[in-house]
MIKOLKE-298435 format. One record per residue (C-alpha): residue in one letter; x, y, z. Coordinates in steps of 0.2 Angstrom, whole numbers, padded with zeros to 4 digits, always signed. Example, Ala and Ser with C-alpha at 12.3 -4.5 7.8 and 13.67 -1.06 7.14 Angstrom:
residues 2
a+0062-0022+0039 s+0068-0005+0036 
end
This chain:
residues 287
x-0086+0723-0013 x-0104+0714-0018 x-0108+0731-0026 x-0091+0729-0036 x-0095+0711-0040 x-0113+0715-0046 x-0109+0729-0058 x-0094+0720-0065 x-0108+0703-0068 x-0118+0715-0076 x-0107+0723-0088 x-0101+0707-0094 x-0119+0699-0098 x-0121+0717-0106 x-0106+0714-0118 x-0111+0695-0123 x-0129+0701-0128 x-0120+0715-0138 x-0109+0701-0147 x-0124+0689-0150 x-0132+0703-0159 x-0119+0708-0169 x-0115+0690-0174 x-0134+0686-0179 x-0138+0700-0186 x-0141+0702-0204 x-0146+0713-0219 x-0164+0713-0224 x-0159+0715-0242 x-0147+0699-0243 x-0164+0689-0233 x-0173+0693-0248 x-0161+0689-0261 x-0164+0706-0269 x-0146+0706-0280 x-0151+0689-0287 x-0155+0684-0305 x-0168+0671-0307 x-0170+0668-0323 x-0159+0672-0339 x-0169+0667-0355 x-0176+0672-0370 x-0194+0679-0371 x-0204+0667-0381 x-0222+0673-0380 x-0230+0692-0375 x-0245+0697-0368 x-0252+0715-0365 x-0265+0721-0354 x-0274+0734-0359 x-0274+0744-0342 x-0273+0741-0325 x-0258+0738-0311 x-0252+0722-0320 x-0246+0729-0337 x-0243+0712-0347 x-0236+0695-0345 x-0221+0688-0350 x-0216+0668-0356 x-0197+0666-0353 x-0189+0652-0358 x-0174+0648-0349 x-0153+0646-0354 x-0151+0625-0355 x-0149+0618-0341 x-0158+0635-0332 x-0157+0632-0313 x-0169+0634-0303 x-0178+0638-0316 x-0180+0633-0333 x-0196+0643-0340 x-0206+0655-0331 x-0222+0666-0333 x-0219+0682-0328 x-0232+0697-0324 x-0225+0713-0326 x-0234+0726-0315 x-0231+0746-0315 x-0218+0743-0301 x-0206+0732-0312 x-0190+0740-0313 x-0185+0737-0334 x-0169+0741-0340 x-0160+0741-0357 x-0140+0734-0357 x-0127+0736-0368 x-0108+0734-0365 x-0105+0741-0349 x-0120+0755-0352 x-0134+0751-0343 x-0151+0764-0346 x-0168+0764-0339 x-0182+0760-0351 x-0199+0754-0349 x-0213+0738-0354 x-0214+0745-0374 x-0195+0737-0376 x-0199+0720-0371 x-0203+0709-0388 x-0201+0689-0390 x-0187+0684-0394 x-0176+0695-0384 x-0163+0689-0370 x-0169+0695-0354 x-0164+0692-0335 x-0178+0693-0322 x-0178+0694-0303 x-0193+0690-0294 x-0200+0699-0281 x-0214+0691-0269 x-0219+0673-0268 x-0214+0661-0285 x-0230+0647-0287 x-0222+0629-0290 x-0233+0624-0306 x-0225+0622-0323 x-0218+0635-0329 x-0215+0644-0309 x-0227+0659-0312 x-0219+0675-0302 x-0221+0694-0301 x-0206+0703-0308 x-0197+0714-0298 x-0185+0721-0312 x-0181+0716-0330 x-0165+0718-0338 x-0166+0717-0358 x-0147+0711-0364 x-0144+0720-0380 x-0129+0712-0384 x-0135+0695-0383 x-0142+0689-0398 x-0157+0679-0394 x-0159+0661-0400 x-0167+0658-0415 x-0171+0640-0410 x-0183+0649-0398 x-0194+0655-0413 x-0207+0644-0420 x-0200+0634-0434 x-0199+0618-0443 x-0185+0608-0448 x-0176+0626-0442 x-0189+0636-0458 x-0197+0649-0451 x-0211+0660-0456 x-0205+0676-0465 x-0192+0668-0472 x-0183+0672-0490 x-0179+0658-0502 x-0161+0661-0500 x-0162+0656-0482 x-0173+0641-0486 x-0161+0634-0500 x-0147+0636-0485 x-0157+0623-0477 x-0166+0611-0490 x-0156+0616-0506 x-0163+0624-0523 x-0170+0608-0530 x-0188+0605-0530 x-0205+0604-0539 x-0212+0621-0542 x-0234+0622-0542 x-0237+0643-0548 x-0254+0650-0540 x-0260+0665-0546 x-0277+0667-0536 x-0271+0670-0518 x-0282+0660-0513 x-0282+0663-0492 x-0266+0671-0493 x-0263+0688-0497 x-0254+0687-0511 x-0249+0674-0526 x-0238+0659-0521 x-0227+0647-0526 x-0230+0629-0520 x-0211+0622-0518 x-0210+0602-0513 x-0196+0595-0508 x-0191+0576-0510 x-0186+0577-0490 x-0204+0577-0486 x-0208+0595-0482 x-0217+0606-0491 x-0213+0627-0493 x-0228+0643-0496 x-0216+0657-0506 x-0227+0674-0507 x-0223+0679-0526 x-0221+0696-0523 x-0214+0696-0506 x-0202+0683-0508 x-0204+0675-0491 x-0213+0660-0482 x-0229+0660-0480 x-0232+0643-0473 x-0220+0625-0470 x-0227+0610-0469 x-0219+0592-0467 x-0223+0573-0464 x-0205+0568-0462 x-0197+0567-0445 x-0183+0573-0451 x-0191+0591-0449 x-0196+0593-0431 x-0202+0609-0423 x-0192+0619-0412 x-0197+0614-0397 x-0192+0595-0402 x-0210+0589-0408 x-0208+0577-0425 x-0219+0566-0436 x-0223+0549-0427 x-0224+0556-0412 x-0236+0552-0399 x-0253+0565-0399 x-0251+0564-0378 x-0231+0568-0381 x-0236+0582-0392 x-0248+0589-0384 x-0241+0588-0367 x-0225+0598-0376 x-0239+0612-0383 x-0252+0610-0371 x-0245+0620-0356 x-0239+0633-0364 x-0249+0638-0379 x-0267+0641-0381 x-0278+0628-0393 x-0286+0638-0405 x-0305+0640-0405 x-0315+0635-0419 x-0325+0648-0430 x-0340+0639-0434 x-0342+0636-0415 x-0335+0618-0413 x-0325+0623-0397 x-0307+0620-0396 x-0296+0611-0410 x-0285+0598-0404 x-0268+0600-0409 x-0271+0617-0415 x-0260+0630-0404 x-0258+0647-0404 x-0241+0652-0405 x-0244+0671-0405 x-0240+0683-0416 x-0253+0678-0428 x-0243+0662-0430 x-0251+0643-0427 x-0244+0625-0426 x-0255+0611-0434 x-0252+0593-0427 x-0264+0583-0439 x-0266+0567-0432 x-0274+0559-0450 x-0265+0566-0466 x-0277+0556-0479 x-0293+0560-0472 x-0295+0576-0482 x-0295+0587-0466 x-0285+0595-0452 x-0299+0594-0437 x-0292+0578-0428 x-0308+0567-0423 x-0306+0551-0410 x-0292+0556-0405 x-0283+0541-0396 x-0270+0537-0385 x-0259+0528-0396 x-0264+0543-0411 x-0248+0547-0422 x-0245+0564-0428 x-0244+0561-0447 x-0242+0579-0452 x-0236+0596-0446 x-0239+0614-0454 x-0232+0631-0446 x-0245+0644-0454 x-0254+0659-0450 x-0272+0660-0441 x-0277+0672-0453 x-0275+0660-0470 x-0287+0646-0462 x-0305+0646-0467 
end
């Protein structure tokens, strides 16, 4: 009977072990999240590397209200899984597809560093070709970007203005027309290609795309640019330009803190300095 009693005790703690580890037990993929999307945004800013295992970065900037996170710098590594979707078609396709301004969704893989924006590795990349990105994304000012044609600036500011004709390009590569508007911005028109060449505004009715406005404080403005965008270096050796940024793309962003002193360098810049002027240009048309 005690040998009946002891293999019956023995089967039972045998089937109770069994249960607990059935109940506990889970799949490795769902510990890891691996079917989760961790950001859907659009890409705002590029980078390539020239070789290596890490193929390039990627600057996404998040959907309003984007949770858990609302931008992210991504690296993009030999590993990443990249995708192209359309409808219900969905095709493999490689770094060479990503450009800014497209809508993306990203799933991290390893650990996600807390700064701001998260910086993560990318574990796969799904490009959404249906989903047009938004144009609020691009730089712009007062909603104007660069490159575009008259037609779409008089959508925004209408067809009345004063009209200055350059024939020397002067730093631009072609001849322009200088278009000033009594709103308090004024428009760069290349002559033979129709489109704008540069925007520049000291009303506040005309902020940037990312929300940065005439009478703004330097500190806001900067804080706003700052972490994201590179200042741009001087060419005569000066060192960094405050409120210059990089906006990639050949593109850069002027905050001038001091509109009637004759130039754009911003000198003693203080804590309660205004920005007095803004001009969306290109790199390439500065001296």
């Amino acid at each position: 009977m005690k040998i009946i009693k002891l293999i019956a005790i023995s089967l039972v703690g045998i089937f109770t072990l069994s249960g607990c580890g059935s109940a506990n037990s889970q799949n490795p993929g769902d510990l890891q999240g691996t079917n989760k999307t961790d950001i859907v945004g659009t890409v705002i800013k590029l980078t390539k590397n020239q070789s290596g295992e890490i193929l390039g970065t990627i600057l996404v900037e998040g959907e309003k209200g984007s949770k858990p996170y609302d931008q992210a710098s991504i690296k993009v590594t030999q590993k990443t899984k990249i995708n192209e979707k359309s409808a219900d078609n969905v095709v493999n396709s490689n770094f060479d597809a990503l450009q800014e301004n497209l809508k993306v969704e990203v799933r991290f893989i390893g650990p996600v560093a807390e700064s701001y924006p998260v910086q993560a590795t990318a574990d796969e990349i799904t490009i959404l070709k249906d989903e047009q990105a938004d144009t609020d994304m691009r730089p712009s000012i007062g909603k104007i970007q660069l490159g575009d044609s008259q037609s779409q600036v008089n959508e925004i500011l209408g067809s009345v203005f004063k009209e200055e004709y350059h024939e020397e390009p002067g730093h631009f590569p072609e001849s322009w027309n200088k278009r000033t508007y009594d709103k308090g911005v004024t428009v760069i028109v290349g002559k033979d290609s129709g489109q704008v060449l540069e925007i520049e505004t000291t009303s506040a009715q005309f902020p940037t795309n990312r929300g940065s406005k005439i009478g703004d404080m330097a500190k806001d403005v900067f804080d706003n640019y700052g972490p994201n965008y590179k200042q741009l270096e001087s060419r005569h050796g000066e060192g960094r330009l405050e409120g210059f940024y990089d906006l990639g793309d050949g593109q850069l962003i002027i905050f001038d803190l001091d509109k009637d002193d004759n130039s754009l360098l911003n000198q003693d810049v203080k804590a309660d300095s205004k920005v007095e002027m803004i001009r969306l240009t290109k790199s390439n048309f500065l001296d």
